[in-house]
N, C-alpha and C positions, 0 to 999 in steps of 0.2 A: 603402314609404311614406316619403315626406321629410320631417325635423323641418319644422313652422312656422317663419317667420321671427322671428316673437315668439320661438319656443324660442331658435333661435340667436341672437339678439340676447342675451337672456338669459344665455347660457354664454358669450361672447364678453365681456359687463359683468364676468362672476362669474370669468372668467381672469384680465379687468383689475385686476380689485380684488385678488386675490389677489397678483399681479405687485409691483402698489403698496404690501401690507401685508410682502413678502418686502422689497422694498427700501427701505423703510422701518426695516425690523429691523434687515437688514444696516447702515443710516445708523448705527441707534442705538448697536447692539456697538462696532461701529467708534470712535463720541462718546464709550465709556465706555472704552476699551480706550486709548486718548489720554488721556482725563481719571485714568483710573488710574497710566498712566505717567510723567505729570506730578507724581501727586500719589498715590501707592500709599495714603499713609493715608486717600485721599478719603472711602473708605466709612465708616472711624472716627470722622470728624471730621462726616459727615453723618446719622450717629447720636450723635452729642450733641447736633447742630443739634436733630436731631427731639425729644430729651427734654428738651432748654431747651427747644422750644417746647410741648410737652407741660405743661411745669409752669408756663406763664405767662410764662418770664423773658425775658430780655431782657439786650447785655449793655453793660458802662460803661466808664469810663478815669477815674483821676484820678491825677495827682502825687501823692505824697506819701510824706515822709519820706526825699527823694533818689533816689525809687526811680518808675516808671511801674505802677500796677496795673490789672492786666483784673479785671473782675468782674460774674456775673451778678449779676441783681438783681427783684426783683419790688414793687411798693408795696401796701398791706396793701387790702381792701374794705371797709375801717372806719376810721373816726380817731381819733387816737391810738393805735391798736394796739403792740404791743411792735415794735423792729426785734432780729431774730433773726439774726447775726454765727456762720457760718460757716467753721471754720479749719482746712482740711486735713492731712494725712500727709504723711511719708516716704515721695519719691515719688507722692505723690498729686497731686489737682487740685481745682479747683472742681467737675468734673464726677463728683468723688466722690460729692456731695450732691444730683445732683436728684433721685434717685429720694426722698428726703428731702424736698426742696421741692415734689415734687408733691401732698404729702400735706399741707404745709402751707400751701401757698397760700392765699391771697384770707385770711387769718385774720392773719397776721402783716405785718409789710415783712419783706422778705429781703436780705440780699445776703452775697452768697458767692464771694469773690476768690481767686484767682491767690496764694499768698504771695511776695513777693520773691525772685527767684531759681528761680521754680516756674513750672509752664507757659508761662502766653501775658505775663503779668508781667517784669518788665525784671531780669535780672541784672548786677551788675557786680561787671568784674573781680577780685580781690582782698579782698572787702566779706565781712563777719562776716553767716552766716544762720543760725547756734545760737540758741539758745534764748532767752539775754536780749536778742541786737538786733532777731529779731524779735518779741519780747511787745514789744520799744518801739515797733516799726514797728506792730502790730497796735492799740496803745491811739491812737497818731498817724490809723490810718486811722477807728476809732472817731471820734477827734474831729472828723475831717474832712468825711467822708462819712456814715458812718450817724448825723451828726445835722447833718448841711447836708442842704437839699434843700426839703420844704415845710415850713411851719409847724408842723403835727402832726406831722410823721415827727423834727423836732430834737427836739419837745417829750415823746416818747416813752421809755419803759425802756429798755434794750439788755440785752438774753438774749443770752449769748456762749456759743457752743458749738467745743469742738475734738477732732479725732480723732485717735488717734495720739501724734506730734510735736505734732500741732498741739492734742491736748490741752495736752501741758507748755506750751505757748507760753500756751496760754490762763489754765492754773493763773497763771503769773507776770504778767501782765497782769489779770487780776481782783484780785491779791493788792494790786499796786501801783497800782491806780486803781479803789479800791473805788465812787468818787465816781459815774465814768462808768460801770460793769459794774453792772447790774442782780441779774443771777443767771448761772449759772453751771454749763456741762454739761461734764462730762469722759469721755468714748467712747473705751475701748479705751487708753486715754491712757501716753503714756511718763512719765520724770522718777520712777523710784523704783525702789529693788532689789529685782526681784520675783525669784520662786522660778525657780531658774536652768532655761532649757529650749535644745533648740538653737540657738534664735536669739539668745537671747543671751549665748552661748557662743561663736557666730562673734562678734558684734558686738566682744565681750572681748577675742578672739584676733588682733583687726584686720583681720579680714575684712568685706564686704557680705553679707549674706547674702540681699539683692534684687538684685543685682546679677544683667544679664540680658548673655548677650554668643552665643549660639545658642539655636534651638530648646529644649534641653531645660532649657536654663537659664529659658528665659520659661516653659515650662511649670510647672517648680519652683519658680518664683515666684507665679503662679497660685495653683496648691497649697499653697503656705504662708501666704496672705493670705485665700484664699476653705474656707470648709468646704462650702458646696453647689455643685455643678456651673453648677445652673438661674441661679446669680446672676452665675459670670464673664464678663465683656466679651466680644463677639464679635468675634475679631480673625481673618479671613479672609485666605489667601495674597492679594497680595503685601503686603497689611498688615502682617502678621508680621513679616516680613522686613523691612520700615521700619520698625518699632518697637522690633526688634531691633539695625538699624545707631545708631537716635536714642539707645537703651539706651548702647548701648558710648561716645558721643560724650559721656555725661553721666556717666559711671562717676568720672571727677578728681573732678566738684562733688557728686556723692553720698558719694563716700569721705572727701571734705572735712567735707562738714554732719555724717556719719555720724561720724568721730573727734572729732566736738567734743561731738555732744549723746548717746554713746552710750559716749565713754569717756575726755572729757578730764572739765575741774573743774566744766561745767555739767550733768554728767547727771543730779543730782540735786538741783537746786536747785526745779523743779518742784515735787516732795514736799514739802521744805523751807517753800518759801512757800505749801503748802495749809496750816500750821496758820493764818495771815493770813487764809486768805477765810473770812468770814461771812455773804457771802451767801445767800440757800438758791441750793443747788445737785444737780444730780444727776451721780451715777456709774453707768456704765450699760460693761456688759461682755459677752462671748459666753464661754460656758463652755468650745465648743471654739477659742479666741485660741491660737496658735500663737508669737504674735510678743509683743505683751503679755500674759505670763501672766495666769491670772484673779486670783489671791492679786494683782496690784498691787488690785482693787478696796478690798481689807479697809487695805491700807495707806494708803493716799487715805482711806479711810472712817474710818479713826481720828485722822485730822486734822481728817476735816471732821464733826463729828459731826452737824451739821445738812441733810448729805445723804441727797437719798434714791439708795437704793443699787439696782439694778435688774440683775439676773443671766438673762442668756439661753440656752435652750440650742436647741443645732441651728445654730449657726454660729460662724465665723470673726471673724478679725481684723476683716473690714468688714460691721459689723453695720450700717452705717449705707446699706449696700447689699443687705446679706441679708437683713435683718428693718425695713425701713422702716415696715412700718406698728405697730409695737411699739416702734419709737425716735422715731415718729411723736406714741403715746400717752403715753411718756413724758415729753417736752418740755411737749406740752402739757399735764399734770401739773405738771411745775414751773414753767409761766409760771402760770398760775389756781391756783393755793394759795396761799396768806394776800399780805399785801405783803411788799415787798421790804424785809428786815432791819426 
C-alpha cells in the first residue's frame, strides 16, 4: 500500500523544515564563534548588559575633574528621594554594585561610576589615583552630576557608599565635604591597620596579591575576594584567557595605585579622617574578609561612634555581591533613621 500524497507531502515539508532549522544553527554558531573571536570577552560584557538591565540602569558620561567618567545610573520612583553614590574596589568596577542596585531601585536615584583610571572611565598617563586625588575627584563628581540633572535629584541628600579602596576614598571625601555628604557607608573598607593576614603581608612586602597573569592566578584571586562559590563571575573559556591577557596589561597601574594606598604615606589617612565624619553612618563587614580584615570594622567604629556597625557571616571580601540583600537592608537602615546630623 502507497503513503498518500498528503503523507508524503507532509514528510517532505517536515525534512524541509528540519534542513532550515539545522542551517540556521549552523548560521548561528558560526555568528557567535566570529563575534567571540572578535570579542572573547563578549559573553562578560553581555552579562553585565543583562544585570544593568535587570536593575533599571542605564549608562552616562560626564567630564569631570580632568578625567572622562562612565557611569550607570538609575532615577529614583519618588521625588526628592536620596541619590545613593556608589564607589568601587581595588580592581573593581561599577559592575560591582548591581546586584546592589537591583535591590535598590525605583526607591533611591543611583548612580554608580567607573573611578578614574578604572574600567570604562579615562585614565591618564602619569596622573595620581591614591586616595586623596581620588576622594577629590569623587566630591567633584558629587557636585557635578549627582546634583545636576532635575530639580528634585539636585535638591536631594547624597548617601555615599564605598567598598574596599573605594571605602578609604569615601571615608576622606565625607570627612572633607561634610556640606555635600549626607551620610555615609564604609563596606569591607581599607585606610586602617588592621590585624595583619596574608594579604596584607603581601601588600607590605611589595607584592600584588590580586595580581592575575595565568589560570591559577585568576583562580586565586577568585578565592581570595569571594567566600561562596554561587556568587563568583562566570568567566567561560575563551573569556578567561582575555581577562587574563587584560590582567597582565594592567599589572604597572595596579602596582602603581597599590604602592601608594597600601604602603606609601596615604594608607592610613582614611582612618585618620574617620574621626571627622559626623554624619550617621554605617560600617558593614563579612566575618570571612580575607583581604580587609574584620577587626578594621571595630577601628573605623571607634572613630565613628555614631555608626551603625553591621557584621556578616558566611562571606567574603564582596559582601556587596555575596549578601545583597542584607547590604540591601542595611543601607536602607541608615538612609530612614533620624535626619541627617
Amino acid at each position: 500500500m502507497r503513503p498518500s500524497r498528503r503523507l508524503l507531502s507532509h514528510r517532505l515539508l517536515s525534512h524541509r523544515m528540519l534542513k532550515t532549522v539545522a542551517l540556521l544553527a549552523a548560521v548561528f554558531i558560526c555568528a557567535m564563534a566570529v563575534w567571540l573571536w572578535r570579542d572573547p570577552l563578549a559573553l562578560v560584557h553581555a552579562e553585565f548588559a543583562r544585570q544593568r538591565w535587570s536593575a533599571g540602569l542605564s549608562l552616562g558620561q560626564a567630564q569631570v575633574a580632568g578625567h572622562r567618567w562612565v557611569y550607570a545610573m538609575r532615577e529614583a520612583d519618588i521625588a526628592d528621594a536620596p541619590t545613593v553614590v556608589m564607589i568601587h574596589g581595588f580592581t573593581g568596577g561599577k559592575e560591582n554594585w548591581y546586584p546592589l542596585a537591583a535591590r535598590l531601585r525605583g526607591r533611591y536615584r543611583l548612580l554608580i561610576p567607573d573611578l578614574p583610571g578604572w574600567g570604562d572611565s579615562e585614565r591618564i598617563e602619569g596622573a595620581d589615583y591614591g586616595f586623596v586625588a581620588q576622594s577629590g575627584r569623587v566630591a567633584a563628581f558629587i557636585g557635578q552630576v549627582a546634583r545636576a540633572g532635575s530639580a528634585t535629584a539636585g535638591g536631594s541628600e547624597v548617601v555615599l557608599l564605598g567598598h574596599s579602596m573605594g571605602g578609604g576614598i569615601v571615608a576622606l571625601a565625607a570627612a572633607d565635604r561634610p556640606q555635600d555628604i549626607a551620610r555615609v557607608g564604609l563596606f569591607d573598607a581599607a585606610g586602617v591597620r588592621f590585624k595583619d593576614n596574608r594579604f596584607g603581608e603581601e601588600v607590605l612586602a611589595g607584592r600584588n596579591p590580586f595580581a592575575v597573569n595565568d589560570e591559577a592566578s585568576l583562580d586565586r584571586y577568585l578565592d581570595t575576594v569571594f567566600h561562596l562559590d554561587s556568587a563568583k563571575p562566570w568567566i567561560p573559556w575563551p573569556a578567561s584567557r582575555a581577562l587574563i591577557a587584560w590582567r597582565k596589561r594592567q599589572a604597572s597601574f595596579e602596582q602603581g595605585v597599590l604602592d601608594r594606598i597600601g604602603r606609601g604615606d596615604e594608607r592610613f589617612l582614611p582612618g585618620e579622617a574617620a574621626s571627622r565624619i559626623d554624619q550617621p553612618a554605617l560600617l558593614l563587614w563579612c566575618r570571612q574578609d580575607q583581604v580587609i580584615d574584620p577587626s578594621a570594622i571595630d577601628l573605623y567604629g571607634a572613630r565613628m561612634p555614631q555608626a551603625l556597625k553591621v557584621m556578616l557571616d558566611g562571606c567574603g571580601h564582596m559582601s556587596i555581591m555575596e549578601r545583597p540583600d542584607d547590604v540591601a537592608a542595611s543601607v536602607r537602615l541608615l538612609i530612614d533613621k533620624g535626619e541627617p546630623r
